[in-house]
N, C-alpha and C positions, 0 to 999 in steps of 0.2 A: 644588168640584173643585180650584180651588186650593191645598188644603191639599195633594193629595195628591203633585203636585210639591215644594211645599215641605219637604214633609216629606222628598224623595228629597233634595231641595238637602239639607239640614241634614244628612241622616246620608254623603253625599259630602264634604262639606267638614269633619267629625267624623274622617272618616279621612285628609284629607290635606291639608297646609296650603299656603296662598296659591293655590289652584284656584277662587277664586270666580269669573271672568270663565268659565272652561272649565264650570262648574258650569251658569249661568247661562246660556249658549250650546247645554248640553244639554238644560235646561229649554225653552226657548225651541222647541227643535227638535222636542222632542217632542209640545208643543202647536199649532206651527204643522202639522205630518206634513211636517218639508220634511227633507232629509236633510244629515251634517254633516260637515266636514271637518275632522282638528285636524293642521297642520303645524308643526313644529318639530325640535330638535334632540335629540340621544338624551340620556336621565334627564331628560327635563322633565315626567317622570309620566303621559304619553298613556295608554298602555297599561293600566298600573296604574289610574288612574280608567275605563277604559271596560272593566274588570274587577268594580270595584264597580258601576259604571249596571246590567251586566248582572245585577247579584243582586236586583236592584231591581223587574227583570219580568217580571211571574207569564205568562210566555208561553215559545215557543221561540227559544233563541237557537241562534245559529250564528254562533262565533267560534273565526277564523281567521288565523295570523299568515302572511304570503306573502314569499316571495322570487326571487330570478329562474326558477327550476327548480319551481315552480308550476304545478302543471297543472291543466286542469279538472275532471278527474278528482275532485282532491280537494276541489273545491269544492261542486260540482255533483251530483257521485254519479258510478261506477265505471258502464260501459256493461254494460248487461242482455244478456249473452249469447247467455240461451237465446232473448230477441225477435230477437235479429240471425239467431240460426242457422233461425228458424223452425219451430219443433220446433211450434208451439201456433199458427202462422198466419203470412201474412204476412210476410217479414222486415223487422225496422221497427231502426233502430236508433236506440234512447232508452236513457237511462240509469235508472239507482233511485237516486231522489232523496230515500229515508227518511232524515232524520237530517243532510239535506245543504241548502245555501244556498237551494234554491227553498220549501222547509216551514217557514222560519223567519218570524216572527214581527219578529224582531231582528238586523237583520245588524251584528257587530264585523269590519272589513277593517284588522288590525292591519297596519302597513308596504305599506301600498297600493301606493305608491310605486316597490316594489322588483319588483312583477310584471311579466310582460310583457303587451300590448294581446292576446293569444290567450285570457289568462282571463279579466283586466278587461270585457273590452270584453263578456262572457259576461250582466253584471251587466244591460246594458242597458234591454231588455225587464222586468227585474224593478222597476227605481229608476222608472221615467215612470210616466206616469198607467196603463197599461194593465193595468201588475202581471202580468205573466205569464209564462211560460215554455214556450218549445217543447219538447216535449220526445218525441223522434218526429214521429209524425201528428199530435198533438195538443197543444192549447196548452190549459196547466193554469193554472189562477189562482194567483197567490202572495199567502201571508196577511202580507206583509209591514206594520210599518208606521213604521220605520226604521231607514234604515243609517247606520252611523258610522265614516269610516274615520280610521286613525291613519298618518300618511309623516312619515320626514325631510325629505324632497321632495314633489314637484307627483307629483301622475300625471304617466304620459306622456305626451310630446306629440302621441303614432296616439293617444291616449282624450281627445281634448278633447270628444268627443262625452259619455263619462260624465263628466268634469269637470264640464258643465252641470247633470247633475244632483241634483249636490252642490250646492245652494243656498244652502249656508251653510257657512263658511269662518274658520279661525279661528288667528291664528299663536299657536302657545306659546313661552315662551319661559322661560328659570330663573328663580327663584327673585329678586322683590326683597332688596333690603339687610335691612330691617325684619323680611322673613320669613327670612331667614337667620338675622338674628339670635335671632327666637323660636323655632327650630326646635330650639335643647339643650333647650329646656323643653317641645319638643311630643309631647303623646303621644298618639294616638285614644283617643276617649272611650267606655267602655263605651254601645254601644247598637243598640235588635235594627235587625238592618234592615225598611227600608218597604215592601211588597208594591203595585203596579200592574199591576191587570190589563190587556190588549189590550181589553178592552170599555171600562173607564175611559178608556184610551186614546183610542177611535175618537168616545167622548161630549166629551171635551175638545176635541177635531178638530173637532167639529161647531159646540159654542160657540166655538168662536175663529171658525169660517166664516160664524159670524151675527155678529158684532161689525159696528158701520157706522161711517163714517170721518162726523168733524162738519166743519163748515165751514172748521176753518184747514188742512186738510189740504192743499187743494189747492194753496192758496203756498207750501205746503211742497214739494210735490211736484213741481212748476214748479222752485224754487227747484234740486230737490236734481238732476232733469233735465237742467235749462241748466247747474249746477254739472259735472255728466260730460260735455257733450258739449262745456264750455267745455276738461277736462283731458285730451279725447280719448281716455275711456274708452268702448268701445262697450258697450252692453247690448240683450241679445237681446231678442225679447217673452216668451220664457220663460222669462227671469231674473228681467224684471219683477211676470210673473204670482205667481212666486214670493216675491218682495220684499213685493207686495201683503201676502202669506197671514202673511209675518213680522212685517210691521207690525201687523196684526192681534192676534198673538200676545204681540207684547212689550205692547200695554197690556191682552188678557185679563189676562196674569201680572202688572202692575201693579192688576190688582184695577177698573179703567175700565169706567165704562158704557160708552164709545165710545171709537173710537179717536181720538187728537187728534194735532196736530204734535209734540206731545213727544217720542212716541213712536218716532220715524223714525228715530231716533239709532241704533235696532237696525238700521236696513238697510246700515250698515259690515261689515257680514258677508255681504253677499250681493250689491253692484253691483261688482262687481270679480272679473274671472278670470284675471287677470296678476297675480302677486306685487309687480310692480313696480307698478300701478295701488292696491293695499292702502292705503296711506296716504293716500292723494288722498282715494280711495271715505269713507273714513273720517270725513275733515276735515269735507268736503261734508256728509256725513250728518247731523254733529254740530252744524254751522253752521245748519243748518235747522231742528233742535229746540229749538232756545232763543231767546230777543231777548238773553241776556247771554253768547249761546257764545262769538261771534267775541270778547270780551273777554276771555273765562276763556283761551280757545285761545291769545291773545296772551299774556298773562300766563305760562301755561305754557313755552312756546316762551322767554320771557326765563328760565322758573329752568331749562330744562333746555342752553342757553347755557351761564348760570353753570355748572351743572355739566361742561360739555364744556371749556370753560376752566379749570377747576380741575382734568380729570383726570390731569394729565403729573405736580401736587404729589401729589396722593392718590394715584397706583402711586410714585412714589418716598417715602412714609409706609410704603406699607403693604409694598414689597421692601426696608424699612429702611435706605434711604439719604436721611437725612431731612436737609435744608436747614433754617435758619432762615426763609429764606422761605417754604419750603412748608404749616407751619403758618397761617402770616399772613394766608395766601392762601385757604388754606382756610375760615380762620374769615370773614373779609371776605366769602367766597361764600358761607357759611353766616348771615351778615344780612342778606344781599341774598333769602336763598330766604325769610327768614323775611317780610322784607319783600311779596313777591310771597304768601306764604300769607297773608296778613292782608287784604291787597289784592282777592283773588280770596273769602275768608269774604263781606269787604261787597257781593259782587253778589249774595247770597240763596243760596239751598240746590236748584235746580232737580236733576234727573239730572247733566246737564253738567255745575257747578261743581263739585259731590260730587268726581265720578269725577278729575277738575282737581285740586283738593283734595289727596286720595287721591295721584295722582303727586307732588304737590309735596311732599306729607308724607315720600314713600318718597327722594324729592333730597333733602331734608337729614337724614336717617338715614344715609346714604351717605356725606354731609360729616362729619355725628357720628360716628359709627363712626372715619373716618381721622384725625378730629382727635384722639380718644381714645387711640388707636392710638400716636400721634405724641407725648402729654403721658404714654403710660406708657412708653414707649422713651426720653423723654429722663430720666424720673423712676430709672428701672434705672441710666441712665449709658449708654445706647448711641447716644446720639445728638447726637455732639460739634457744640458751640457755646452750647448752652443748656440 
């Protein structure tokens, strides 16, 4: 069953480059059934990829972009008239919900953010365990089996109630150095799209529910625990519950007979509901999955230094007011990063180092890039002294 996500991954990131974290966060979600949040800033392709996921599933979706003047109306379905006027019994007033957010399958909540808590808050009853929808006298079941929403921002703060149920969380953000640069040469690669049905779906959901956690999980879990309540993050029990169902998730999709401590690394997405707790959630996570993280982390942490010290020479490289120092300085932090990537290869290849790795590789593409920058502007003749 694996493959069949895989196969969604591949032809996602066929269409759109450097989206693997956002890819893999969609994967994840749709195996754990937990639902997903992606925040960031405008053109960092949200939309545009929960455009492709949607082609992906052979079910019903229901995608909707919201703004403040959003009403439930159009989310939910237009009120049934003739039940209110009673013409046929009763006056009941529900809506017709054909075609509309309670019969889908797949909810896209593009610009969540920008709604008001009158429709958001509508969602409620459909995202928790109950699945359902009033609607009238009667509560209809909803064949949900996830939503995804896209904000520049948080929800509001009247819907921390549905914040909760967004279990998984995920900032975006543009485009690294590396992928900017291979983006003149990137083009989607001719290929059909993958089909997942909701029955495949709900069969994935069930293997990831029978996964069991082996012996090292629990110092993990201890570990990652005391690590929140030492950074004064609170977690609900029904955040937890859901962290559970993720951890789960992230070693089905590693292919794991069980789940191990490796694995936890994925719950950076889901013990944290302040934006400002993000990174903490993160570190803790990552710290717990590996015996070499807190090393890799350290390691990291000095090239991404280096580069925050370097970057006053590389914006006056790259707005062409170029020092002889600024080169000097540059390449100096570009030994230093190479030095820390060498450093961080020798602790082994776990998840953690990889992903470690991968950052440091993307710092000194960034130094490359401005040093390059900087030896063809002085090679033109624009960039007096040298």
């Amino acid at each position: 069953m694996q493959n069949l996500l895989s196969d969604m991954g591949d032809y996602l990131k066929s269409r759109l480059l450097g989206v693997d974290d956002e890819v893999y966060h969609i994967q994840l979600a749709i195996a754990a059934g937990q639902h997903l949040s992606f925040i960031g800033p405008p053109g960092t392709g949200k939309t545009t990829l929960m455009g492709y996921a949607a082609r992906c599933v052979s079910g019903t979706v229901f995608d909707k972009t919201f703004n403040a003047t959003t009403v439930p109306d159009e989310v939910f379905g237009p009120l049934d008239v003739t039940a209110l006027s009673g013409q046929n019994g009763p006056s009941e007033y529900k809506r017709l919900v054909t075609g509309f957010a309670p019969e889908a399958n797949f909810l896209v909540l593009d610009e969540a953010g920008k709604a008001g808590s009158e429709t958001l808050n509508g969602f409620l009853p459909m995202l928790d365990d109950r699945q359902e929808f009033q609607n009238g006298r009667t509560k209809i079941a909803v064949p949900l089996v996830l939503a995804i929403a896209t904000s520049n921002e948080p929800l509001p703060d009247d819907c921390r109630a549905l914040k909760d149920r967004f279990a998984m969380r995920l900032r975006c953000d543009y485009m690294s150095v590396s992928n900017e640069e291979a983006l003149l040469t990137f083009s989607p690669a001719p290929m059909a799209v993958p089909s997942i049905t909701i029955d495949q779906i709900r069969d994935i959901q069930k293997q990831v529910a029978a996964m069991t956690f082996d012996a090292s999980c629990a110092d993990a879990w201890g570990k990652v625990l005391r690590g929140l309540r030492a950074a004064g993050i609170p977690t609900s029990p029904r955040r937890l519950v859901q962290a559970k169902r993720v951890w789960q998730a992230a070693a089905w999709l590693a292919g794991a007979t069980e789940v191990t401590a490796t694995h936890i690394e994925a719950l950076g997405c889901v013990l944290w509901t302040d934006l400002n707790h993000a990174d903490a959630a993160i570190r803790i996570c990552t710290m717990a999955a590996s015996e070499h993280a807190e090393r890799a982390l350290e390691i990291l942490d000095g090239a991404e230094a280096v580069l925050e010290e370097a970057q006053p020479n590389i914006s006056a490289i790259m707005d062409g007011s170029i020092a002889p120092e600024d080169i000097g300085t540059v390449s100096s932090a570009q030994t230093s990063v190479t030095m820390f990537g060498q450093e961080i290869k020798a602790l082994g290849t776990d998840p953690v180092i990889t992903r470690c790795t991968s950052r440091i590789r993307d710092i000194w593409m960034e130094l490359e890039t401005a040093r390059k920058h900087a030896v063809q502007r002085a090679t033109q003749g624009f960039a007096g002294g040298f």
